[in-house]
N, C-alpha and C positions, 0 to 999 in steps of 0.2 A: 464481387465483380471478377469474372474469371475468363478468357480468353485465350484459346491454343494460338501458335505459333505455325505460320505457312512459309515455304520457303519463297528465298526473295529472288537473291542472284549469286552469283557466285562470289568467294572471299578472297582475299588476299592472304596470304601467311601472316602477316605482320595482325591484322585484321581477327583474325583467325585465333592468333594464340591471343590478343589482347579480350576475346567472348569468351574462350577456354579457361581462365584467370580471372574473368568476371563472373562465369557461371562456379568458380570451383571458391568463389567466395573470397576472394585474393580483393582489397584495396587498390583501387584502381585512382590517382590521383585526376582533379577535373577542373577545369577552369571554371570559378565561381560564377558568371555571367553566364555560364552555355547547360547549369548541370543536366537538365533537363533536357536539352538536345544531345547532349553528351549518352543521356541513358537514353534514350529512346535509340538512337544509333547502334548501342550493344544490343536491347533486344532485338533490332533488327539484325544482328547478325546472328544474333542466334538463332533468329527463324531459320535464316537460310540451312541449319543441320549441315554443317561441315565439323570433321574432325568426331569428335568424342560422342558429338550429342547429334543424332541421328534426326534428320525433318521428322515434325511433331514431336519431339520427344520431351520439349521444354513447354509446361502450359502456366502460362505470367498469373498471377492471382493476386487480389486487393480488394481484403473485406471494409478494413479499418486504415485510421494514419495513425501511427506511434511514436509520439515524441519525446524521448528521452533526452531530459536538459542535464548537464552536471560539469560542475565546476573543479573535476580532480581529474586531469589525464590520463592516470592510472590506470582512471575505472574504464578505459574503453576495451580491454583484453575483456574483463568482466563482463559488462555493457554486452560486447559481442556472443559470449557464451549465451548470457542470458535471451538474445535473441534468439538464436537457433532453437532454444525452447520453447518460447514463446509463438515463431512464425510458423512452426510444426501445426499447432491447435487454430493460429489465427493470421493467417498470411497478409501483408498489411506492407506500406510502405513505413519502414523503419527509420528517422530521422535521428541522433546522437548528435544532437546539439551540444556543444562545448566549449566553455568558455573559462581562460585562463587568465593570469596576469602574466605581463608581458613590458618591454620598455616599447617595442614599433608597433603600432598599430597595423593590426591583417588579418583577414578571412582566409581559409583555405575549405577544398573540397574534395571528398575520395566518396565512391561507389562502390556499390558491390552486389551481389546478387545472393540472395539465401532459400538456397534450394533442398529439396527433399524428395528421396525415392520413392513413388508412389504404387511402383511397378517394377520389379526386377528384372525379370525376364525381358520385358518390353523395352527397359530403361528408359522409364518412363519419371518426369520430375515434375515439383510442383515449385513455382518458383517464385518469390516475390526482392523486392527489393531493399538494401539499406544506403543510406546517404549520411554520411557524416561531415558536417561541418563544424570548424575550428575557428573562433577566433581567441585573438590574443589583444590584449589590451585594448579592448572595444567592452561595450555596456552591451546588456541583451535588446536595448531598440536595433543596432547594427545587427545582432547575429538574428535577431523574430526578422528584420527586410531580408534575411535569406531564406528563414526556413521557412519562411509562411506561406508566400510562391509555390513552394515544393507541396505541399497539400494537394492531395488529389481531391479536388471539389465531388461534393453530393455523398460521402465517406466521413461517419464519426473521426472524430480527432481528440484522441487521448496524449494527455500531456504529461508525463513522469517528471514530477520534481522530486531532484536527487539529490543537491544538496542537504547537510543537516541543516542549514539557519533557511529558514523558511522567509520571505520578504514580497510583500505584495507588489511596493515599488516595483522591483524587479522582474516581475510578473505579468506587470499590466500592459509589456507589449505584446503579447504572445494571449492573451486572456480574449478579444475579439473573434478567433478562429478554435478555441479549445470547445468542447462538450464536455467533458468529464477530467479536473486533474486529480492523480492519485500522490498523496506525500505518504513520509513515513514518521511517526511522531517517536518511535524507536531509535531515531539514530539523532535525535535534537540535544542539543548541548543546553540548548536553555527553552526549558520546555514554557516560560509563560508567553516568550519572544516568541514563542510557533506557536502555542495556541493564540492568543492576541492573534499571530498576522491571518491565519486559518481563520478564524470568527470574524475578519475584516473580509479574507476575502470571499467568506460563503454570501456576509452580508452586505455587497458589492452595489451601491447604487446603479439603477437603469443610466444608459451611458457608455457606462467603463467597456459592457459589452451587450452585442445585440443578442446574445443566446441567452440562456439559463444555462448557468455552469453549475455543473455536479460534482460534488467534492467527495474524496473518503480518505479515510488514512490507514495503512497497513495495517497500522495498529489496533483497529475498529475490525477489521478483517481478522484478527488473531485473535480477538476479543470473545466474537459470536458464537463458538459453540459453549462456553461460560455462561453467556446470556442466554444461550437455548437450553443451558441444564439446568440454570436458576428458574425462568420461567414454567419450563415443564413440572419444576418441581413443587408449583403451587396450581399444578393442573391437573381436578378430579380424575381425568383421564391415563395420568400417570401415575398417582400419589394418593396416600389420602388425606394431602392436605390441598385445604381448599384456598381460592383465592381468599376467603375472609382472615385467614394471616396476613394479609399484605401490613395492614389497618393498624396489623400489633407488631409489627419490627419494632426491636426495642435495641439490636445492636447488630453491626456486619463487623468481620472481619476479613482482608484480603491481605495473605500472603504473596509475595512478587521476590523473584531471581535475582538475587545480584554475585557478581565475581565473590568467591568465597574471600580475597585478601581485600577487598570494599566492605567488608559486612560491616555493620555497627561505625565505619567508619566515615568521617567529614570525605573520604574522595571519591564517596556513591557517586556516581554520574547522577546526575536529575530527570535526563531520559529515562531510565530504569525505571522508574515510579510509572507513567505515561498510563500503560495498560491497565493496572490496577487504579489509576482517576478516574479511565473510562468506562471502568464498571462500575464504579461507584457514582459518578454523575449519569451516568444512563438510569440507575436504580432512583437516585434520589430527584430527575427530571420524568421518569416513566408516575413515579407513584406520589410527585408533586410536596416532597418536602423541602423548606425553606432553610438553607442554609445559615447555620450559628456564626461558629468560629473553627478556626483552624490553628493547628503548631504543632510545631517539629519536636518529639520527644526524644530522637536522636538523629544522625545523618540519616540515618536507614528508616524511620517508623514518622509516621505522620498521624495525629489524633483529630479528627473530625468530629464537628456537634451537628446534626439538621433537627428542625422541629418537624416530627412526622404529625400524621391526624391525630393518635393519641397518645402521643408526649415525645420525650427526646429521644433522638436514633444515634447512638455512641459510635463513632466507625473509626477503626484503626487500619491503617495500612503499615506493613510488617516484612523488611526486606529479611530474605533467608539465603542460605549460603547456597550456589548454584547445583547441590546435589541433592535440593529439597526442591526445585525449580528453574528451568533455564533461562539463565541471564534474561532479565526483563520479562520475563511472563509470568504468567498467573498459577502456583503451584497449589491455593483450595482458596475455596469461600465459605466463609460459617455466616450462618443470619440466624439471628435467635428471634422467635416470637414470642411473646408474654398469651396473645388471647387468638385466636379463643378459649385456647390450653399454652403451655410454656412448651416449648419445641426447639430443636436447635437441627436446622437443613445444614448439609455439610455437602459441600462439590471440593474433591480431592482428584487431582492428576493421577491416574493408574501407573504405575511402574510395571506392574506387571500386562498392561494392554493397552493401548493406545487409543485411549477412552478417559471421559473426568465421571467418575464412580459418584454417586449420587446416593446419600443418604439420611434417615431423619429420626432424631434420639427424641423420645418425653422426655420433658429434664425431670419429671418428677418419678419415673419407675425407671427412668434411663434405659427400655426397653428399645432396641432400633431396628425401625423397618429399614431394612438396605435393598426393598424391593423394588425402588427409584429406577429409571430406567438411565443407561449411559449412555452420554452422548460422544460420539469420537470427537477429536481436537483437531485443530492444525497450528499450534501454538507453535510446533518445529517447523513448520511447512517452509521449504526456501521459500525466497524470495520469487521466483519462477512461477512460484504455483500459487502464489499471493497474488500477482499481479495475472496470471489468465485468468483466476476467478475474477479480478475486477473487470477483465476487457468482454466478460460473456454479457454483462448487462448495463444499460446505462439509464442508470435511476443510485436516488440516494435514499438513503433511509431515513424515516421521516425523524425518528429518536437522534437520529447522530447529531445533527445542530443544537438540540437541547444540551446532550452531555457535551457539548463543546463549551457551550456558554455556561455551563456547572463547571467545567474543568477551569477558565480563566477564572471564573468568582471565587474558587478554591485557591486557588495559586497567586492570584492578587493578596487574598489575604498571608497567604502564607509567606510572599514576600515582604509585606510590610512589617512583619512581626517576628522578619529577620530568619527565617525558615529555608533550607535549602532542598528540600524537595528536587 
């Protein structure tokens, strides 16, 4: 939805530099009750082109709503950067919902305008809008009765949860007007507490909300081109192995990042693992094997049993020091097949190109085709460009709710058997 600006009437100074400092992205504080007439008031005067920004020069735009929730104050310097990235590709009204601890109970509200040169010469701008709402010592039912209002009707509404503890409670006032929420399973402190509440709230009884909510996790997004090199790699079209190796995995390994002073050590973060379950429950939910057992053979390595079609699938997962792979990501994946022949596919992170190099040894003449095709990553990709790929489309992948519901049956057990994954 996109609309130019006509002039209106004339401004007042006062008037004048307060559109000047709205358009130049400057925080504009608002009374929580009016925000909404508060903004529509600056884009009117910005129509009116006094000062800087010449009649016409400003054209308003509003594909999508963008709601970013987080509960660390900090992050709003952050927060903002990452908009201006974001509104560039997908201009959208911007919501930075915030919620602190606090002894008084209070909402507050600032505005702002987030624009972009479209036209030099012309100076010419494309402009959408951010609203940031603050409460303090309130629950998110108080801060969802402000921001939910603010939704511009007939317009997707994506919902960024930023926190690391993931909580559906906490969710479920803001869940009746969302389409799609994206978390990040990278930054969880306790990864069975966010997988649990993520598999509660994909699996959200009719009720809670009248849409169908779409879920994904960054981590799923970092995941994919892993998944598109293993796949290809049992594709005649690529390879010359066929899918009839699926049949015969007889073992995976995944290698995964951690802080080089964490390695082998008890103060692995549990996040860190995250990526590496999700490949491994995507493989063992795609190709329908039944989960064994699980256990921690150190803070860092976790050993995996599933029954495949034709016998046990051995799977390790293998934390390595961060110059084999960046913190929390996936630095290779080995799967060995036994039949139709013995074969070991190997997906290793390129150092020299920014690609996962794709390769497949016989174990029995240890001859290796490396003529697999590469796939590029975005295993580094900010945060920025994580989140415009999720805002281009709004569908979920049909695999992701399976390896979710693999990843809690994984980590359940591994909790009980005293495992810190």
């Amino acid at each position: 939805m996109e609309a130019a600006m006509t002039p209106q009437t004339t401004t007042h100074p006062s008037e004048e530099k307060a559109t000047e400092e709205f358009l130049s992205g400057k925080l504009a504080q608002v009374d929580i009750a009016k925000i909404e007439k508060e903004i529509q008031a600056l884009w009117q005067s910005a129509a009116q082109g006094e000062g800087e920004h010449p009649a016409n020069s400003v054209t308003r735009a509003c594909a999508l709503n963008f709601i970013l929730y987080s509960e660390d104050e900090s992050s709003e310097q952050a927060a903002g950067d990452l908009l201006d990235d974001i509104t560039v590709r997908h201009p959208c009204r911007a919501i930075l919902a915030i919620l602190k601890p606090g002894k008084t109970a209070s909402l507050e509200a600032w505005v702002s305008a987030r624009c972009h040169i479209t036209d030099v010469k012309a100076r010419k701008q494309i402009c959408c809008e951010q609203i940031t709402v603050r409460g303090e010592a309130v629950g998110t039912p108080e801060l969802a009765s402000v921001v939910l209002p603010l939704i511009v009707s007939d317009l997707p509404v994506i919902l960024w949860w930023h926190p690391t503890q993931l909580a559906f409670d906490k969710l479920v006032p803001f869940l009746s007007a969302v389409d799609k929420l994206i978390v990040d399973s990278g930054c969880s402190a306790d990864n069975l507490q966010f997988f649990s509440e993520l598999l509660k709230i994909i699996s959200q009884k009719p009720g809670v909300s009248e849409r169908k909510l779409l879920c994904t996790d960054l981590n799923w997004r970092r995941s994919l081109p892993w998944r598109e090199a293993v796949a290809l790699a049992f594709d005649r079209s690529h390879s010359e192995i066929s899918p009839d190796y699926l049949s015969g995995i007889s073992s995976v390994e995944v290698r995964y990042g951690l802080p080089e002073e964490a390695t082998g050590s008890a103060s692995a973060s549990p996040g860190l693992i995250n990526q590496a379950l999700l490949i491994v429950s995507w493989l063992s939910s795609t190709l329908k094997w039944s989960f064994a057992s699980a256990r921690s053979e150190s803070a860092a390595t976790v050993v995996l049993s599933f029954a495949g079609a034709t016998g046990t699938v051995a799977v390790k997962l293998i934390g390595v020091p961060s110059d084999q792979a960046g913190i929390g990501d996936i630095g290779s994946i080995k799967i060995r097949c036994e039949k139709p022949t013995a074969v070991m596919i190997t997906a290793v992170q390129q150092k020299s190109m920014p690609g996962i190099g794709v390769s497949c040894t016989d174990c029995k003449t240890e001859k290796v085709d490396s003529s697999l095709s590469s796939m590029f990553e975005l295993n580094e990709a900010p945060e920025g460009h994580l989140i415009d790929k999720e805002l281009e489309s709004l569908h979920m992948e049909a695999s992701f709710r399976p390896a979710v519901e693999a990843v809690v049956e994984i980590l359940g057990q591994l909790s009980k058997v005293g495992a810190k994954g």
